[in-house]
LUMGU-631634 format. One record per residue (C-alpha): y, x, z; chain; residue number from 1. Coordinates in steps of 0.1 Angstrom, whole numbers, plus 5000, padded with zeros to 4 digits. Layout:
   c2   c1   c3 c   k
    Y    X    Z A NUM
...
END
This chain:
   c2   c1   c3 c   k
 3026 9041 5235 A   1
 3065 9028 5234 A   2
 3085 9053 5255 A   3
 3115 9046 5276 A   4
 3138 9052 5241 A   5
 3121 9035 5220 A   6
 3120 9003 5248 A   7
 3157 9009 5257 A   8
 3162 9004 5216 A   9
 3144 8975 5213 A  10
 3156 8959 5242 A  11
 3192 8967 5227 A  12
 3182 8952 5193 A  13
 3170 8920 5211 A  14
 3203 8920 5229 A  15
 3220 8921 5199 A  16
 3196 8897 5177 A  17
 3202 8866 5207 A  18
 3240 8876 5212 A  19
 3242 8873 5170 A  20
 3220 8842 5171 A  21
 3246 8822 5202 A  22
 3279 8834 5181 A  23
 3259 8813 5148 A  24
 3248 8785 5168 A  25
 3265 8753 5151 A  26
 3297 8737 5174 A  27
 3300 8703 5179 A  28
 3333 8686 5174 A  29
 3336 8647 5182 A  30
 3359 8621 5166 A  31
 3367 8590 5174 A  32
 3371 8568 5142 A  33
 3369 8535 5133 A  34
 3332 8523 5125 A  35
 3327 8508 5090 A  36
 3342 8516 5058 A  37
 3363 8548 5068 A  38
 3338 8561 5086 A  39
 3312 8557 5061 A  40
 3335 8574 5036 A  41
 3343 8604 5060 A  42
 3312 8612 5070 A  43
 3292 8611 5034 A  44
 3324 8624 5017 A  45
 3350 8642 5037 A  46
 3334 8660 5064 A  47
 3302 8677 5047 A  48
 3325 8704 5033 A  49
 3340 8710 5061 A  50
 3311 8712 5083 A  51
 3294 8731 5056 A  52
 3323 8763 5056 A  53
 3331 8761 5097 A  54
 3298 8762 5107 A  55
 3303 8730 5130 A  56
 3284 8692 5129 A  57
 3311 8660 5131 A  58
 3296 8635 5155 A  59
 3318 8603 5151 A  60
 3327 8581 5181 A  61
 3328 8550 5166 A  62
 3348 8523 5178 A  63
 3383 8502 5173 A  64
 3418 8518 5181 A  65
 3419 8498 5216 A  66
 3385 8509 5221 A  67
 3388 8544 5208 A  68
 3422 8548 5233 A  69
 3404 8535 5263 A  70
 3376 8564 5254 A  71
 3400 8590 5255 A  72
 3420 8575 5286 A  73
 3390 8575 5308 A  74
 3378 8614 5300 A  75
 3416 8628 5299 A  76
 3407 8651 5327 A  77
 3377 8664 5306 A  78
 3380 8653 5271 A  79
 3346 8642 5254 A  80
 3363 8639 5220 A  81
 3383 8665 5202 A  82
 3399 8643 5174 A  83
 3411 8608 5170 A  84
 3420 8587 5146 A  85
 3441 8553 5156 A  86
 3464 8528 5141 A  87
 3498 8533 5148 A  88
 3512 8514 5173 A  89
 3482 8529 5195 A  90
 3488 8562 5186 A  91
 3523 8558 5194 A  92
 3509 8547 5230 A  93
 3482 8576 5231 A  94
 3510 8602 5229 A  95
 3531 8586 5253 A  96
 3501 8590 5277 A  97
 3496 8627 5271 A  98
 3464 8629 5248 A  99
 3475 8644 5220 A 100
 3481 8679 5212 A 101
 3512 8694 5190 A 102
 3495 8697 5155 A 103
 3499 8730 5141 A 104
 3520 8743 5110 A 105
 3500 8740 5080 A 106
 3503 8740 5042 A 107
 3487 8708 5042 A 108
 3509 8689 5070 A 109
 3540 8702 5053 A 110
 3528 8683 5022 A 111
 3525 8647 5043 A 112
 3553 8625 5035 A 113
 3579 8628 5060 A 114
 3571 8586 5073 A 115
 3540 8597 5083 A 116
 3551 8627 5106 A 117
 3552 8618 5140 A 118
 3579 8630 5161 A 119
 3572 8665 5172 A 120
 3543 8662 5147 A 121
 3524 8648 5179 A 122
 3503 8631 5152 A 123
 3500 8626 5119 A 124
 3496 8592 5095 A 125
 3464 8598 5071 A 126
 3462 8564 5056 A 127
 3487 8544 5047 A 128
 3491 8504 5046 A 129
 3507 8474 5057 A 130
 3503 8441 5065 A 131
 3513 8414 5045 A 132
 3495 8380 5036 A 133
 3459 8374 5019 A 134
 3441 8340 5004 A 135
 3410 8331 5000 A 136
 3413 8324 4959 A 137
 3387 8299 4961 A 138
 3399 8276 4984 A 139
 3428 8275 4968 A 140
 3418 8268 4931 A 141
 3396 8242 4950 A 142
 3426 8226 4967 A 143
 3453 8233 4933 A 144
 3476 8255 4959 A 145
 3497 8283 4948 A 146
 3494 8312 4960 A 147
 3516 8319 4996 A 148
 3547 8338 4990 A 149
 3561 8336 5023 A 150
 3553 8348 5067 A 151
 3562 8308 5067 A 152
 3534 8297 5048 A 153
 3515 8303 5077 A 154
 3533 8273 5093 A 155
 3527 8247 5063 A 156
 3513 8214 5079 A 157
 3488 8216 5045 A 158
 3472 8249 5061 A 159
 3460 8229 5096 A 160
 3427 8244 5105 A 161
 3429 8270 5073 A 162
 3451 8297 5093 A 163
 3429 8327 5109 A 164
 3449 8349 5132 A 165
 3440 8380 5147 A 166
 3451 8380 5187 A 167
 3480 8399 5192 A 168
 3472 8413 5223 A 169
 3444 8432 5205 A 170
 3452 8435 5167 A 171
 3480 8457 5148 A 172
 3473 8426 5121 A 173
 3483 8394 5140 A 174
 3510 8416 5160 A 175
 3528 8425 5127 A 176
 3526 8388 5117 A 177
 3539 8376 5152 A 178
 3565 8402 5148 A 179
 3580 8393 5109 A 180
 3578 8353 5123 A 181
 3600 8362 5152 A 182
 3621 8384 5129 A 183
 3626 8357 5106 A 184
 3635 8332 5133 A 185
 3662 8357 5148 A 186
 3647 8381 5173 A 187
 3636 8417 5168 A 188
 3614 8439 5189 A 189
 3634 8438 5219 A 190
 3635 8401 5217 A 191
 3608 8381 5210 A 192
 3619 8347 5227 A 193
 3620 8331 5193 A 194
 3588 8335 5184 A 195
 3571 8329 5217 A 196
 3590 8297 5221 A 197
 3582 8285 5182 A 198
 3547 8298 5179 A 199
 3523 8274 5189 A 200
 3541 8240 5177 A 201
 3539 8260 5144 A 202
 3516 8283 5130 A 203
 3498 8279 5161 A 204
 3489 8241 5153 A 205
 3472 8256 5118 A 206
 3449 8284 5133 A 207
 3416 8276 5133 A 208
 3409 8304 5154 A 209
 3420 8336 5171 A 210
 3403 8365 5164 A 211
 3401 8401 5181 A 212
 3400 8420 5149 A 213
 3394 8412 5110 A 214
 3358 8417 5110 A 215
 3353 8385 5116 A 216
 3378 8372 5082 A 217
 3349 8383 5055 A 218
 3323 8364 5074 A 219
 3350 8330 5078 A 220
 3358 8332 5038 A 221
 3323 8329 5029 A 222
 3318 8298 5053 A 223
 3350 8283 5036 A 224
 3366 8285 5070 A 225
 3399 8312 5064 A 226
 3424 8298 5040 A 227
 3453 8322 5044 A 228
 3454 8352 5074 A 229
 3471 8385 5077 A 230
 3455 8414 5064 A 231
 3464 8448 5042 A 232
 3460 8454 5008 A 233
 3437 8486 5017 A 234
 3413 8456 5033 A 235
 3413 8426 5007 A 236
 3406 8456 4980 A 237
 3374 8461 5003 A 238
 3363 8427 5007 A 239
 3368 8424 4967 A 240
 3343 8453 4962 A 241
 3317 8432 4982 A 242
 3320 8399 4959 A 243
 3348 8381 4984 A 244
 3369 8357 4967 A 245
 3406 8373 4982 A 246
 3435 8381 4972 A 247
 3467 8402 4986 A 248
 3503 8386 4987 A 249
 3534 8405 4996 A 250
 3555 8382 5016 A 251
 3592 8377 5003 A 252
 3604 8389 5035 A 253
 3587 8420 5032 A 254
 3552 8432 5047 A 255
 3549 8459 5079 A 256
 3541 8495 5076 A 257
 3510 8503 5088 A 258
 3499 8538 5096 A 259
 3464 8548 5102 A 260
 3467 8583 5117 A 261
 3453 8613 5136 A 262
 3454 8635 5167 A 263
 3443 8662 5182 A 264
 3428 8655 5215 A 265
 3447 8680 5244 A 266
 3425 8704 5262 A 267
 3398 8691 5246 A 268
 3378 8729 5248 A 269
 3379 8732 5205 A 270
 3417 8732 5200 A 271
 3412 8757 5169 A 272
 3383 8738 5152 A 273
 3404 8708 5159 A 274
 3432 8718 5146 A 275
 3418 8727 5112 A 276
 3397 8695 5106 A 277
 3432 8681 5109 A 278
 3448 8700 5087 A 279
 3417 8698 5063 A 280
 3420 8658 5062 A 281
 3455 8658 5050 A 282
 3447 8683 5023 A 283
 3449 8665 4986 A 284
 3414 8664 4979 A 285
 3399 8652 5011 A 286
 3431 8625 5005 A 287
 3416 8621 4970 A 288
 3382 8611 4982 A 289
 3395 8583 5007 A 290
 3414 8566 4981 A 291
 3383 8564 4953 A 292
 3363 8557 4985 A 293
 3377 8539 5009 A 294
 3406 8525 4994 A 295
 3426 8544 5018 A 296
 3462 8552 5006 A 297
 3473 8589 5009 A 298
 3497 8601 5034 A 299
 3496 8632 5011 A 300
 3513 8623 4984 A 301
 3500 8653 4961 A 302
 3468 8637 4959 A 303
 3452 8625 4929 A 304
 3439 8593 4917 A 305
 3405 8598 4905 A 306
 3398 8569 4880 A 307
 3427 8538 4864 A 308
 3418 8518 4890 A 309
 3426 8545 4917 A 310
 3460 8548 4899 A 311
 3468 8510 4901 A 312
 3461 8505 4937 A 313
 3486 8537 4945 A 314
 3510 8521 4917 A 315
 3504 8486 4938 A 316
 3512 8497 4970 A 317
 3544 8516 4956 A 318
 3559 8485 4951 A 319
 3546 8468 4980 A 320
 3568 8502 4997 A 321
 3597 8488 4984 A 322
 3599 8459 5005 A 323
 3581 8470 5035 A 324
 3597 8473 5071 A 325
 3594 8496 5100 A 326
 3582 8481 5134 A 327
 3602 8493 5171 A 328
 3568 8506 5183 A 329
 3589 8522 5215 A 330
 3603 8488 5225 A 331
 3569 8472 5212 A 332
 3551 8496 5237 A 333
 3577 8492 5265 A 334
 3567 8454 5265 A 335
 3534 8455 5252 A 336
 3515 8445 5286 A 337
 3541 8417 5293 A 338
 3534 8403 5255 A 339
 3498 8403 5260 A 340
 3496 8383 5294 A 341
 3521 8362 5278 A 342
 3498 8360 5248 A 343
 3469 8355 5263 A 344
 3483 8326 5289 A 345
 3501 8305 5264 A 346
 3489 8309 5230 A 347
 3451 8317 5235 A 348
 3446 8300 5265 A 349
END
């Protein structure tokens, strides 16, 4: 028979089994990350190791910037998502509405090139891009047109019904192209009369169509439909991996730097775990990994190019740096809502 010792023993090994057993159990962090490419490559490449050593499973929210933002919006109270990646000019807003946390000090943030610091290190750029001008190569063999060199090829009467352009009341893409046409007509980001008044008796006449996001461009080069659209380098080299006939152009005027970038989510219940997934996606080699796999520029500039043609797509976009511009994103956001209605009344309507 047990005795009241040996039971009181047992009882406290039990105790201590279950209480070892619930300090084991695997966390759950959730990130919200744009579906596709990036968050193929994350999840297969990037966050194994990570989940592997922290003892924690990634669950990714996927979803666009807008998308991703209006997630995080409608839980601020009581966060459902502990990290989020978004493109810039969102992040820019996400920040301004309180959803991001102060990142941490770490080895690896210190490495991040200073452009991709946010102020106060409210976020933090782990991509980098831009948007310039892409082709589809085949049209334009077919039609014996050279290659676009200019934003103002967009407007070319020879372009009507070849011109796809992502809405700029949802897309960082067809913004950035709205904003170098206005900047080349006169304005800046606290003036956008020019191009408002200008854009539909010129490049508007050429688009074939609006478009929320570029999804939709691989799908319109195969049908023969895009002829020339805004898009990054990062992008074209993707739809060239899957057979597309597209190439990159870096306007003469300069392209537009284009961040993707993360946050930690405030008060989201994991600050610690969050905190070091951020810090472990700007290290070198999770850096390393996007690049071979996702064609993802490093915001890290200690990483590594794993193969030649690694190397010449950070050599490429080195050169495209040199020419690149800086959008206002304050007095974008300040006007944002008032561009969109406009947008979406005149141009799309």
């Amino acid at each position: 028979m047990i005795n009241a010792k040996s039971l009181m023993i047992a009882m406290g090994v039990a105790l201590a089994f279950s209480a070892s057993q619930a300090s084991a159990q695997t966390k759950t962090l959730y990130v919200g990350l744009n579906g596709g490419t990036l968050e193929r490559a994350y999840a297969q490449f990037v966050f194994p190791e990570f989940e592997k050593a922290n003892n924690v499973k990634i669950v990714v929210v996927p979803g666009t910037s807008s998308e991703i933002l209006a997630k995080a919006v409608a839980t601020k109270d009581k966060p459902q998502m502990q990290l989020m990646f978004l493109d810039d000019g969102v992040m820019y807003r996400a920040i301004e509405l309180g959803l991001c946390a102060k990142l941490q000090a770490s080895p690896e943030l210190s490495q991040v090139d200073k452009l991709a610091r946010f102020k106060d290190d409210m976020a933090v750029g782990t991509g980098m891009g831009m948007t310039g001008l892409a082709y589809n190569t085949k049209m334009f063999k077919e039609k014996g047109w050279a290659p676009p060199t200019s934003w103002m090829d967009l407007a070319d009467p020879k372009f009507k019904d070849k011109v796809v352009f992502q809405s700029v009341s949802a897309s960082s893409f067809g913004l950035h192209a709205f904003l170098m046409f206005n900047r080349i007509l006169g304005g800046n980001e606290s003036n956008v009369e020019p191009a408002f008044s200008k854009f539909r008796d010129s490049i508007g006449k050429n688009v074939i169509e609006f478009i929320p996001n570029s999804s939709k461009v691989s799908e319109m080069i195969q049908t023969g439909d895009a002829g020339i659209f805004p898009l990054t380098p990062t992008l074209v080299e993707t739809f060239k991996s899957q057979g597309l006939p597209v190439e990159y152009v870096q306007p003469k005027e300069g392209s537009v730097v284009l961040m993707y970038a993360a946050c930690v989510i405030a008060n989201s219940g994991e600050d610690t775990l969050a905190q070091k997934l951020a810090a472990f996606i700007l290290s070198a080699d999770s850096q390393s990994k996007m690049l071979a796999e996702a064609n993802s520029i490093p915001a890290n500039p200690t990483a590594k190019a794993s193969s030649p043609d690694a190397q010449t797509k950070l050599d490429a976009f080195h050169t495209y740096m040199k020419t690149a511009l800086v959008v206002d994103w304050n007095a974008i956001n300040a006007k944002r809502p008032d561009w969109n209605n406009r947008w979406n009344r005149i141009i799309e309507r």
